[in-house]
C-alpha positions as CSV (number, residue, x, y, z in Angstrom):
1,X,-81.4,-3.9,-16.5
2,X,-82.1,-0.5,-14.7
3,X,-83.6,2.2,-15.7
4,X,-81.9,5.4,-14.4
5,X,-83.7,8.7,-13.7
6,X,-83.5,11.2,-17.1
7,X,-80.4,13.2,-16.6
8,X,-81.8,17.1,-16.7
9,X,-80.4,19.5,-19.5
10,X,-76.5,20.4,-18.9
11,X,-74.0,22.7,-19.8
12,X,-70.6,21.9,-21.3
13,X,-69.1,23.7,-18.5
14,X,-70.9,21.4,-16.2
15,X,-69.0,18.3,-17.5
16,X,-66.1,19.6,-18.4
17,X,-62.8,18.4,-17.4
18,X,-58.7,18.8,-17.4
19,X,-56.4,15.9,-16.5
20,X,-52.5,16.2,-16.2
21,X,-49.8,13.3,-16.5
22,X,-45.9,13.7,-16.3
23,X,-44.6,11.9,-18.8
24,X,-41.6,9.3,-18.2
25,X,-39.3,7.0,-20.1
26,X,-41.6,4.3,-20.1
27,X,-43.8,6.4,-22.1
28,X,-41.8,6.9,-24.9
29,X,-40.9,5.4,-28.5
30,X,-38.3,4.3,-30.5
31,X,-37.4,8.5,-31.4
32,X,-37.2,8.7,-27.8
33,X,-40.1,11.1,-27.3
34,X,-43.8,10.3,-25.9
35,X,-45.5,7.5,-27.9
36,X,-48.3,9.0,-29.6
37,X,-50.4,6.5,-28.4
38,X,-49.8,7.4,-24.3
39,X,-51.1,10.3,-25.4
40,X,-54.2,9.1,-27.0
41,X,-55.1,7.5,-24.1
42,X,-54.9,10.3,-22.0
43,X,-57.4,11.9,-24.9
44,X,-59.8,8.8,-24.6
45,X,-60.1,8.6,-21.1
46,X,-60.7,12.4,-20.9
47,X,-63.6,12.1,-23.3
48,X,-65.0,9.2,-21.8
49,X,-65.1,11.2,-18.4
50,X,-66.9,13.9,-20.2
51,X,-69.5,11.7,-21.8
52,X,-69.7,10.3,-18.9
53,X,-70.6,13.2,-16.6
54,X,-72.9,14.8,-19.2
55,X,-74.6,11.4,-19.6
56,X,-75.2,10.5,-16.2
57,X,-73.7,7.5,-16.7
58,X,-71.3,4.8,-18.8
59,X,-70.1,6.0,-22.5
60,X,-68.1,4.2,-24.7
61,X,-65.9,5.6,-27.5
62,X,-67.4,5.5,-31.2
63,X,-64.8,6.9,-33.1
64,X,-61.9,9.2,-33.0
65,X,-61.9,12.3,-35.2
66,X,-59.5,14.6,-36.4
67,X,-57.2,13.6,-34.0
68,X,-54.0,16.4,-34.9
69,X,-50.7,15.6,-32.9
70,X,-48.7,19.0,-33.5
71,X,-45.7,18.8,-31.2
72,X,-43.8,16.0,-29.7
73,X,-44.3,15.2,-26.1
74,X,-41.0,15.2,-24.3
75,X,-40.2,12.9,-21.1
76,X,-40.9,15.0,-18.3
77,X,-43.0,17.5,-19.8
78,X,-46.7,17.5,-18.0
79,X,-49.5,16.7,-20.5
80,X,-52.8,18.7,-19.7
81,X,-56.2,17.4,-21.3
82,X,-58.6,19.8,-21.4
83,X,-62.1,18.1,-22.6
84,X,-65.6,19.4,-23.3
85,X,-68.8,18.5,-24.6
86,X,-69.6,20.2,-27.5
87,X,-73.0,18.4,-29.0
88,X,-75.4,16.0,-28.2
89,X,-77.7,14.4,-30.1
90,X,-80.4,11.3,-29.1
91,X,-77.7,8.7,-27.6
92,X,-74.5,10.4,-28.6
93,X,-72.1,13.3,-28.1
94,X,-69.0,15.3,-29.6
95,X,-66.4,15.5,-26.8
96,X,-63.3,18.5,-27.6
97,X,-60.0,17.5,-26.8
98,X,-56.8,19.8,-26.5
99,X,-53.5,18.4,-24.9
100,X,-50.8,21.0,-24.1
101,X,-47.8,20.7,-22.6
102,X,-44.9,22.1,-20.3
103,X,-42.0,21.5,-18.7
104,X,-42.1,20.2,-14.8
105,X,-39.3,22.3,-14.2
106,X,-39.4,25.1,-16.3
107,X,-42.1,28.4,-16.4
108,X,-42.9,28.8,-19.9
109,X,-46.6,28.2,-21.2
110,X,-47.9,25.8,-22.3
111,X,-47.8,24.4,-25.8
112,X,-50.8,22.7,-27.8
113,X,-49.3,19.2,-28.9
114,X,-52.6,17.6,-29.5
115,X,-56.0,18.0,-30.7
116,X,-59.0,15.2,-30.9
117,X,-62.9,15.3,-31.4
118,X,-64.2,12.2,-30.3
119,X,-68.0,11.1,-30.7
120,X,-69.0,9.1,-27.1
121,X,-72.1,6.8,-27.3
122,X,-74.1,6.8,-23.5
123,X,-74.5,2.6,-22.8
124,X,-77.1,1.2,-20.7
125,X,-75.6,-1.8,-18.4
126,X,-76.1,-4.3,-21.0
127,X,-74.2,-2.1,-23.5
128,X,-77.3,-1.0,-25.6
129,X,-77.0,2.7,-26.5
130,X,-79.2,5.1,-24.0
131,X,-80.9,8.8,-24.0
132,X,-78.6,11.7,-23.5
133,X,-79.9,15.0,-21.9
134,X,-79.8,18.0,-24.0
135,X,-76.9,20.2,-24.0
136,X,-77.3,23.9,-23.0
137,X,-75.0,26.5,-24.9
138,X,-74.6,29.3,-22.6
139,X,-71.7,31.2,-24.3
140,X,-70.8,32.9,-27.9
141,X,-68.1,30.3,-27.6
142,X,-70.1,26.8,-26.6
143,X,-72.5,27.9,-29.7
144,X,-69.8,27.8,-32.1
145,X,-68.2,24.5,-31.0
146,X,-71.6,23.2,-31.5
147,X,-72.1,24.7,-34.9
148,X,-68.8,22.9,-35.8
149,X,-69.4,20.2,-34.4
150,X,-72.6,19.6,-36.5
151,X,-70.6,20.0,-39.4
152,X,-68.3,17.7,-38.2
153,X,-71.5,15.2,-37.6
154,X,-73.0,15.6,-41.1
155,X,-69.0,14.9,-42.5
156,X,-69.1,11.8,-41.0
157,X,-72.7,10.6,-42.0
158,X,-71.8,11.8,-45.3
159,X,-68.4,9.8,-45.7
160,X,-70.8,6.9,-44.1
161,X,-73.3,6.9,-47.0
162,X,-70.6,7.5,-49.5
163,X,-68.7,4.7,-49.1
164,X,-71.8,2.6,-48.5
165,X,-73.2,3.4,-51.9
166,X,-69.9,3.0,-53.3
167,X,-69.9,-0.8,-51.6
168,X,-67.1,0.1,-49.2
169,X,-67.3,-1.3,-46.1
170,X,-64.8,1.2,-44.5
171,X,-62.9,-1.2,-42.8
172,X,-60.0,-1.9,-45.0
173,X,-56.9,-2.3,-43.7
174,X,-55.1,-1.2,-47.1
């Protein structure tokens, strides 16, 4: 194992990221439209770039939240991810996700089809969970998303403790 130098204080902009994809028949499902899970993917590895960057290193995915799919993804329209840090905490982080979409062909804007927060975890190289730096709000804008995404954060340890006392493991399948 290596230890790595501490990663200094970032910004979300610093980390920050957009990918794009054309979509294509061999994306799509049985309705004929892009498989919601392409476009997951595009979400995850978006985040994970995020973490990533803001980390200073490998992040792994923890869970998936509030993952909205608005509009169907069309083949041929190009799907823009647009990810963000938006809190970090001792060895974790909130990455924002938006997906929009246009056509390849055509000049209208873009429309929002997707929307994700994802919590990353920072992993060390034997996959034990690692410091984070401290994230830096610099705008009106980054503060909120943090605010949110604390309440987001104290959601989820709620749910956790809930269904714990309520001897729910949480992983039911039905």
């Amino acid at each position: 194992m290596t230890t790595r130098e501490p990663v200094p204080a970032r910004t979300p902009a610093d980390s920050a990221i957009t990918v794009s994809s054309i979509m294509s028949p061999h994306d799509t499902n049985l309705m004929g439209t892009v498989h919601g899970g392409v476009v997951l993917k595009l979400i995850d590895s978006a985040a994970g770039v995020v973490a990533a960057r803001h980390s200073g290193g490998p992040a792994v995915t923890a869970s998936m939240d509030e993952t909205v799919f608005l509009v169907a993804v069309r083949v041929g329209d190009v799907v823009h991810v647009d990810a963000r840090i938006t809190w970090a905490g001792r060895t974790s982080m909130e990455v924002a996700v938006k997906a929009t979409a246009d056509r390849w062909n055509e000049s209208v804007p873009p429309t929002t089809v997707a929307t994700a927060h994802l919590v990353m975890v920072a992993v060390d190289a034997d996959g034990v969970p690692r410091p984070v730096p401290e994230l830096v709000t610099e705008t009106p804008e980054d503060v909120r998303r943090y605010r949110q995404a604390e309440i987001r954060r104290s959601h989820r340890l709620a749910l956790r403790a809930a269904l714990k006392a309520a001897g729910e493991a949480g992983d039911d399948v039905a």
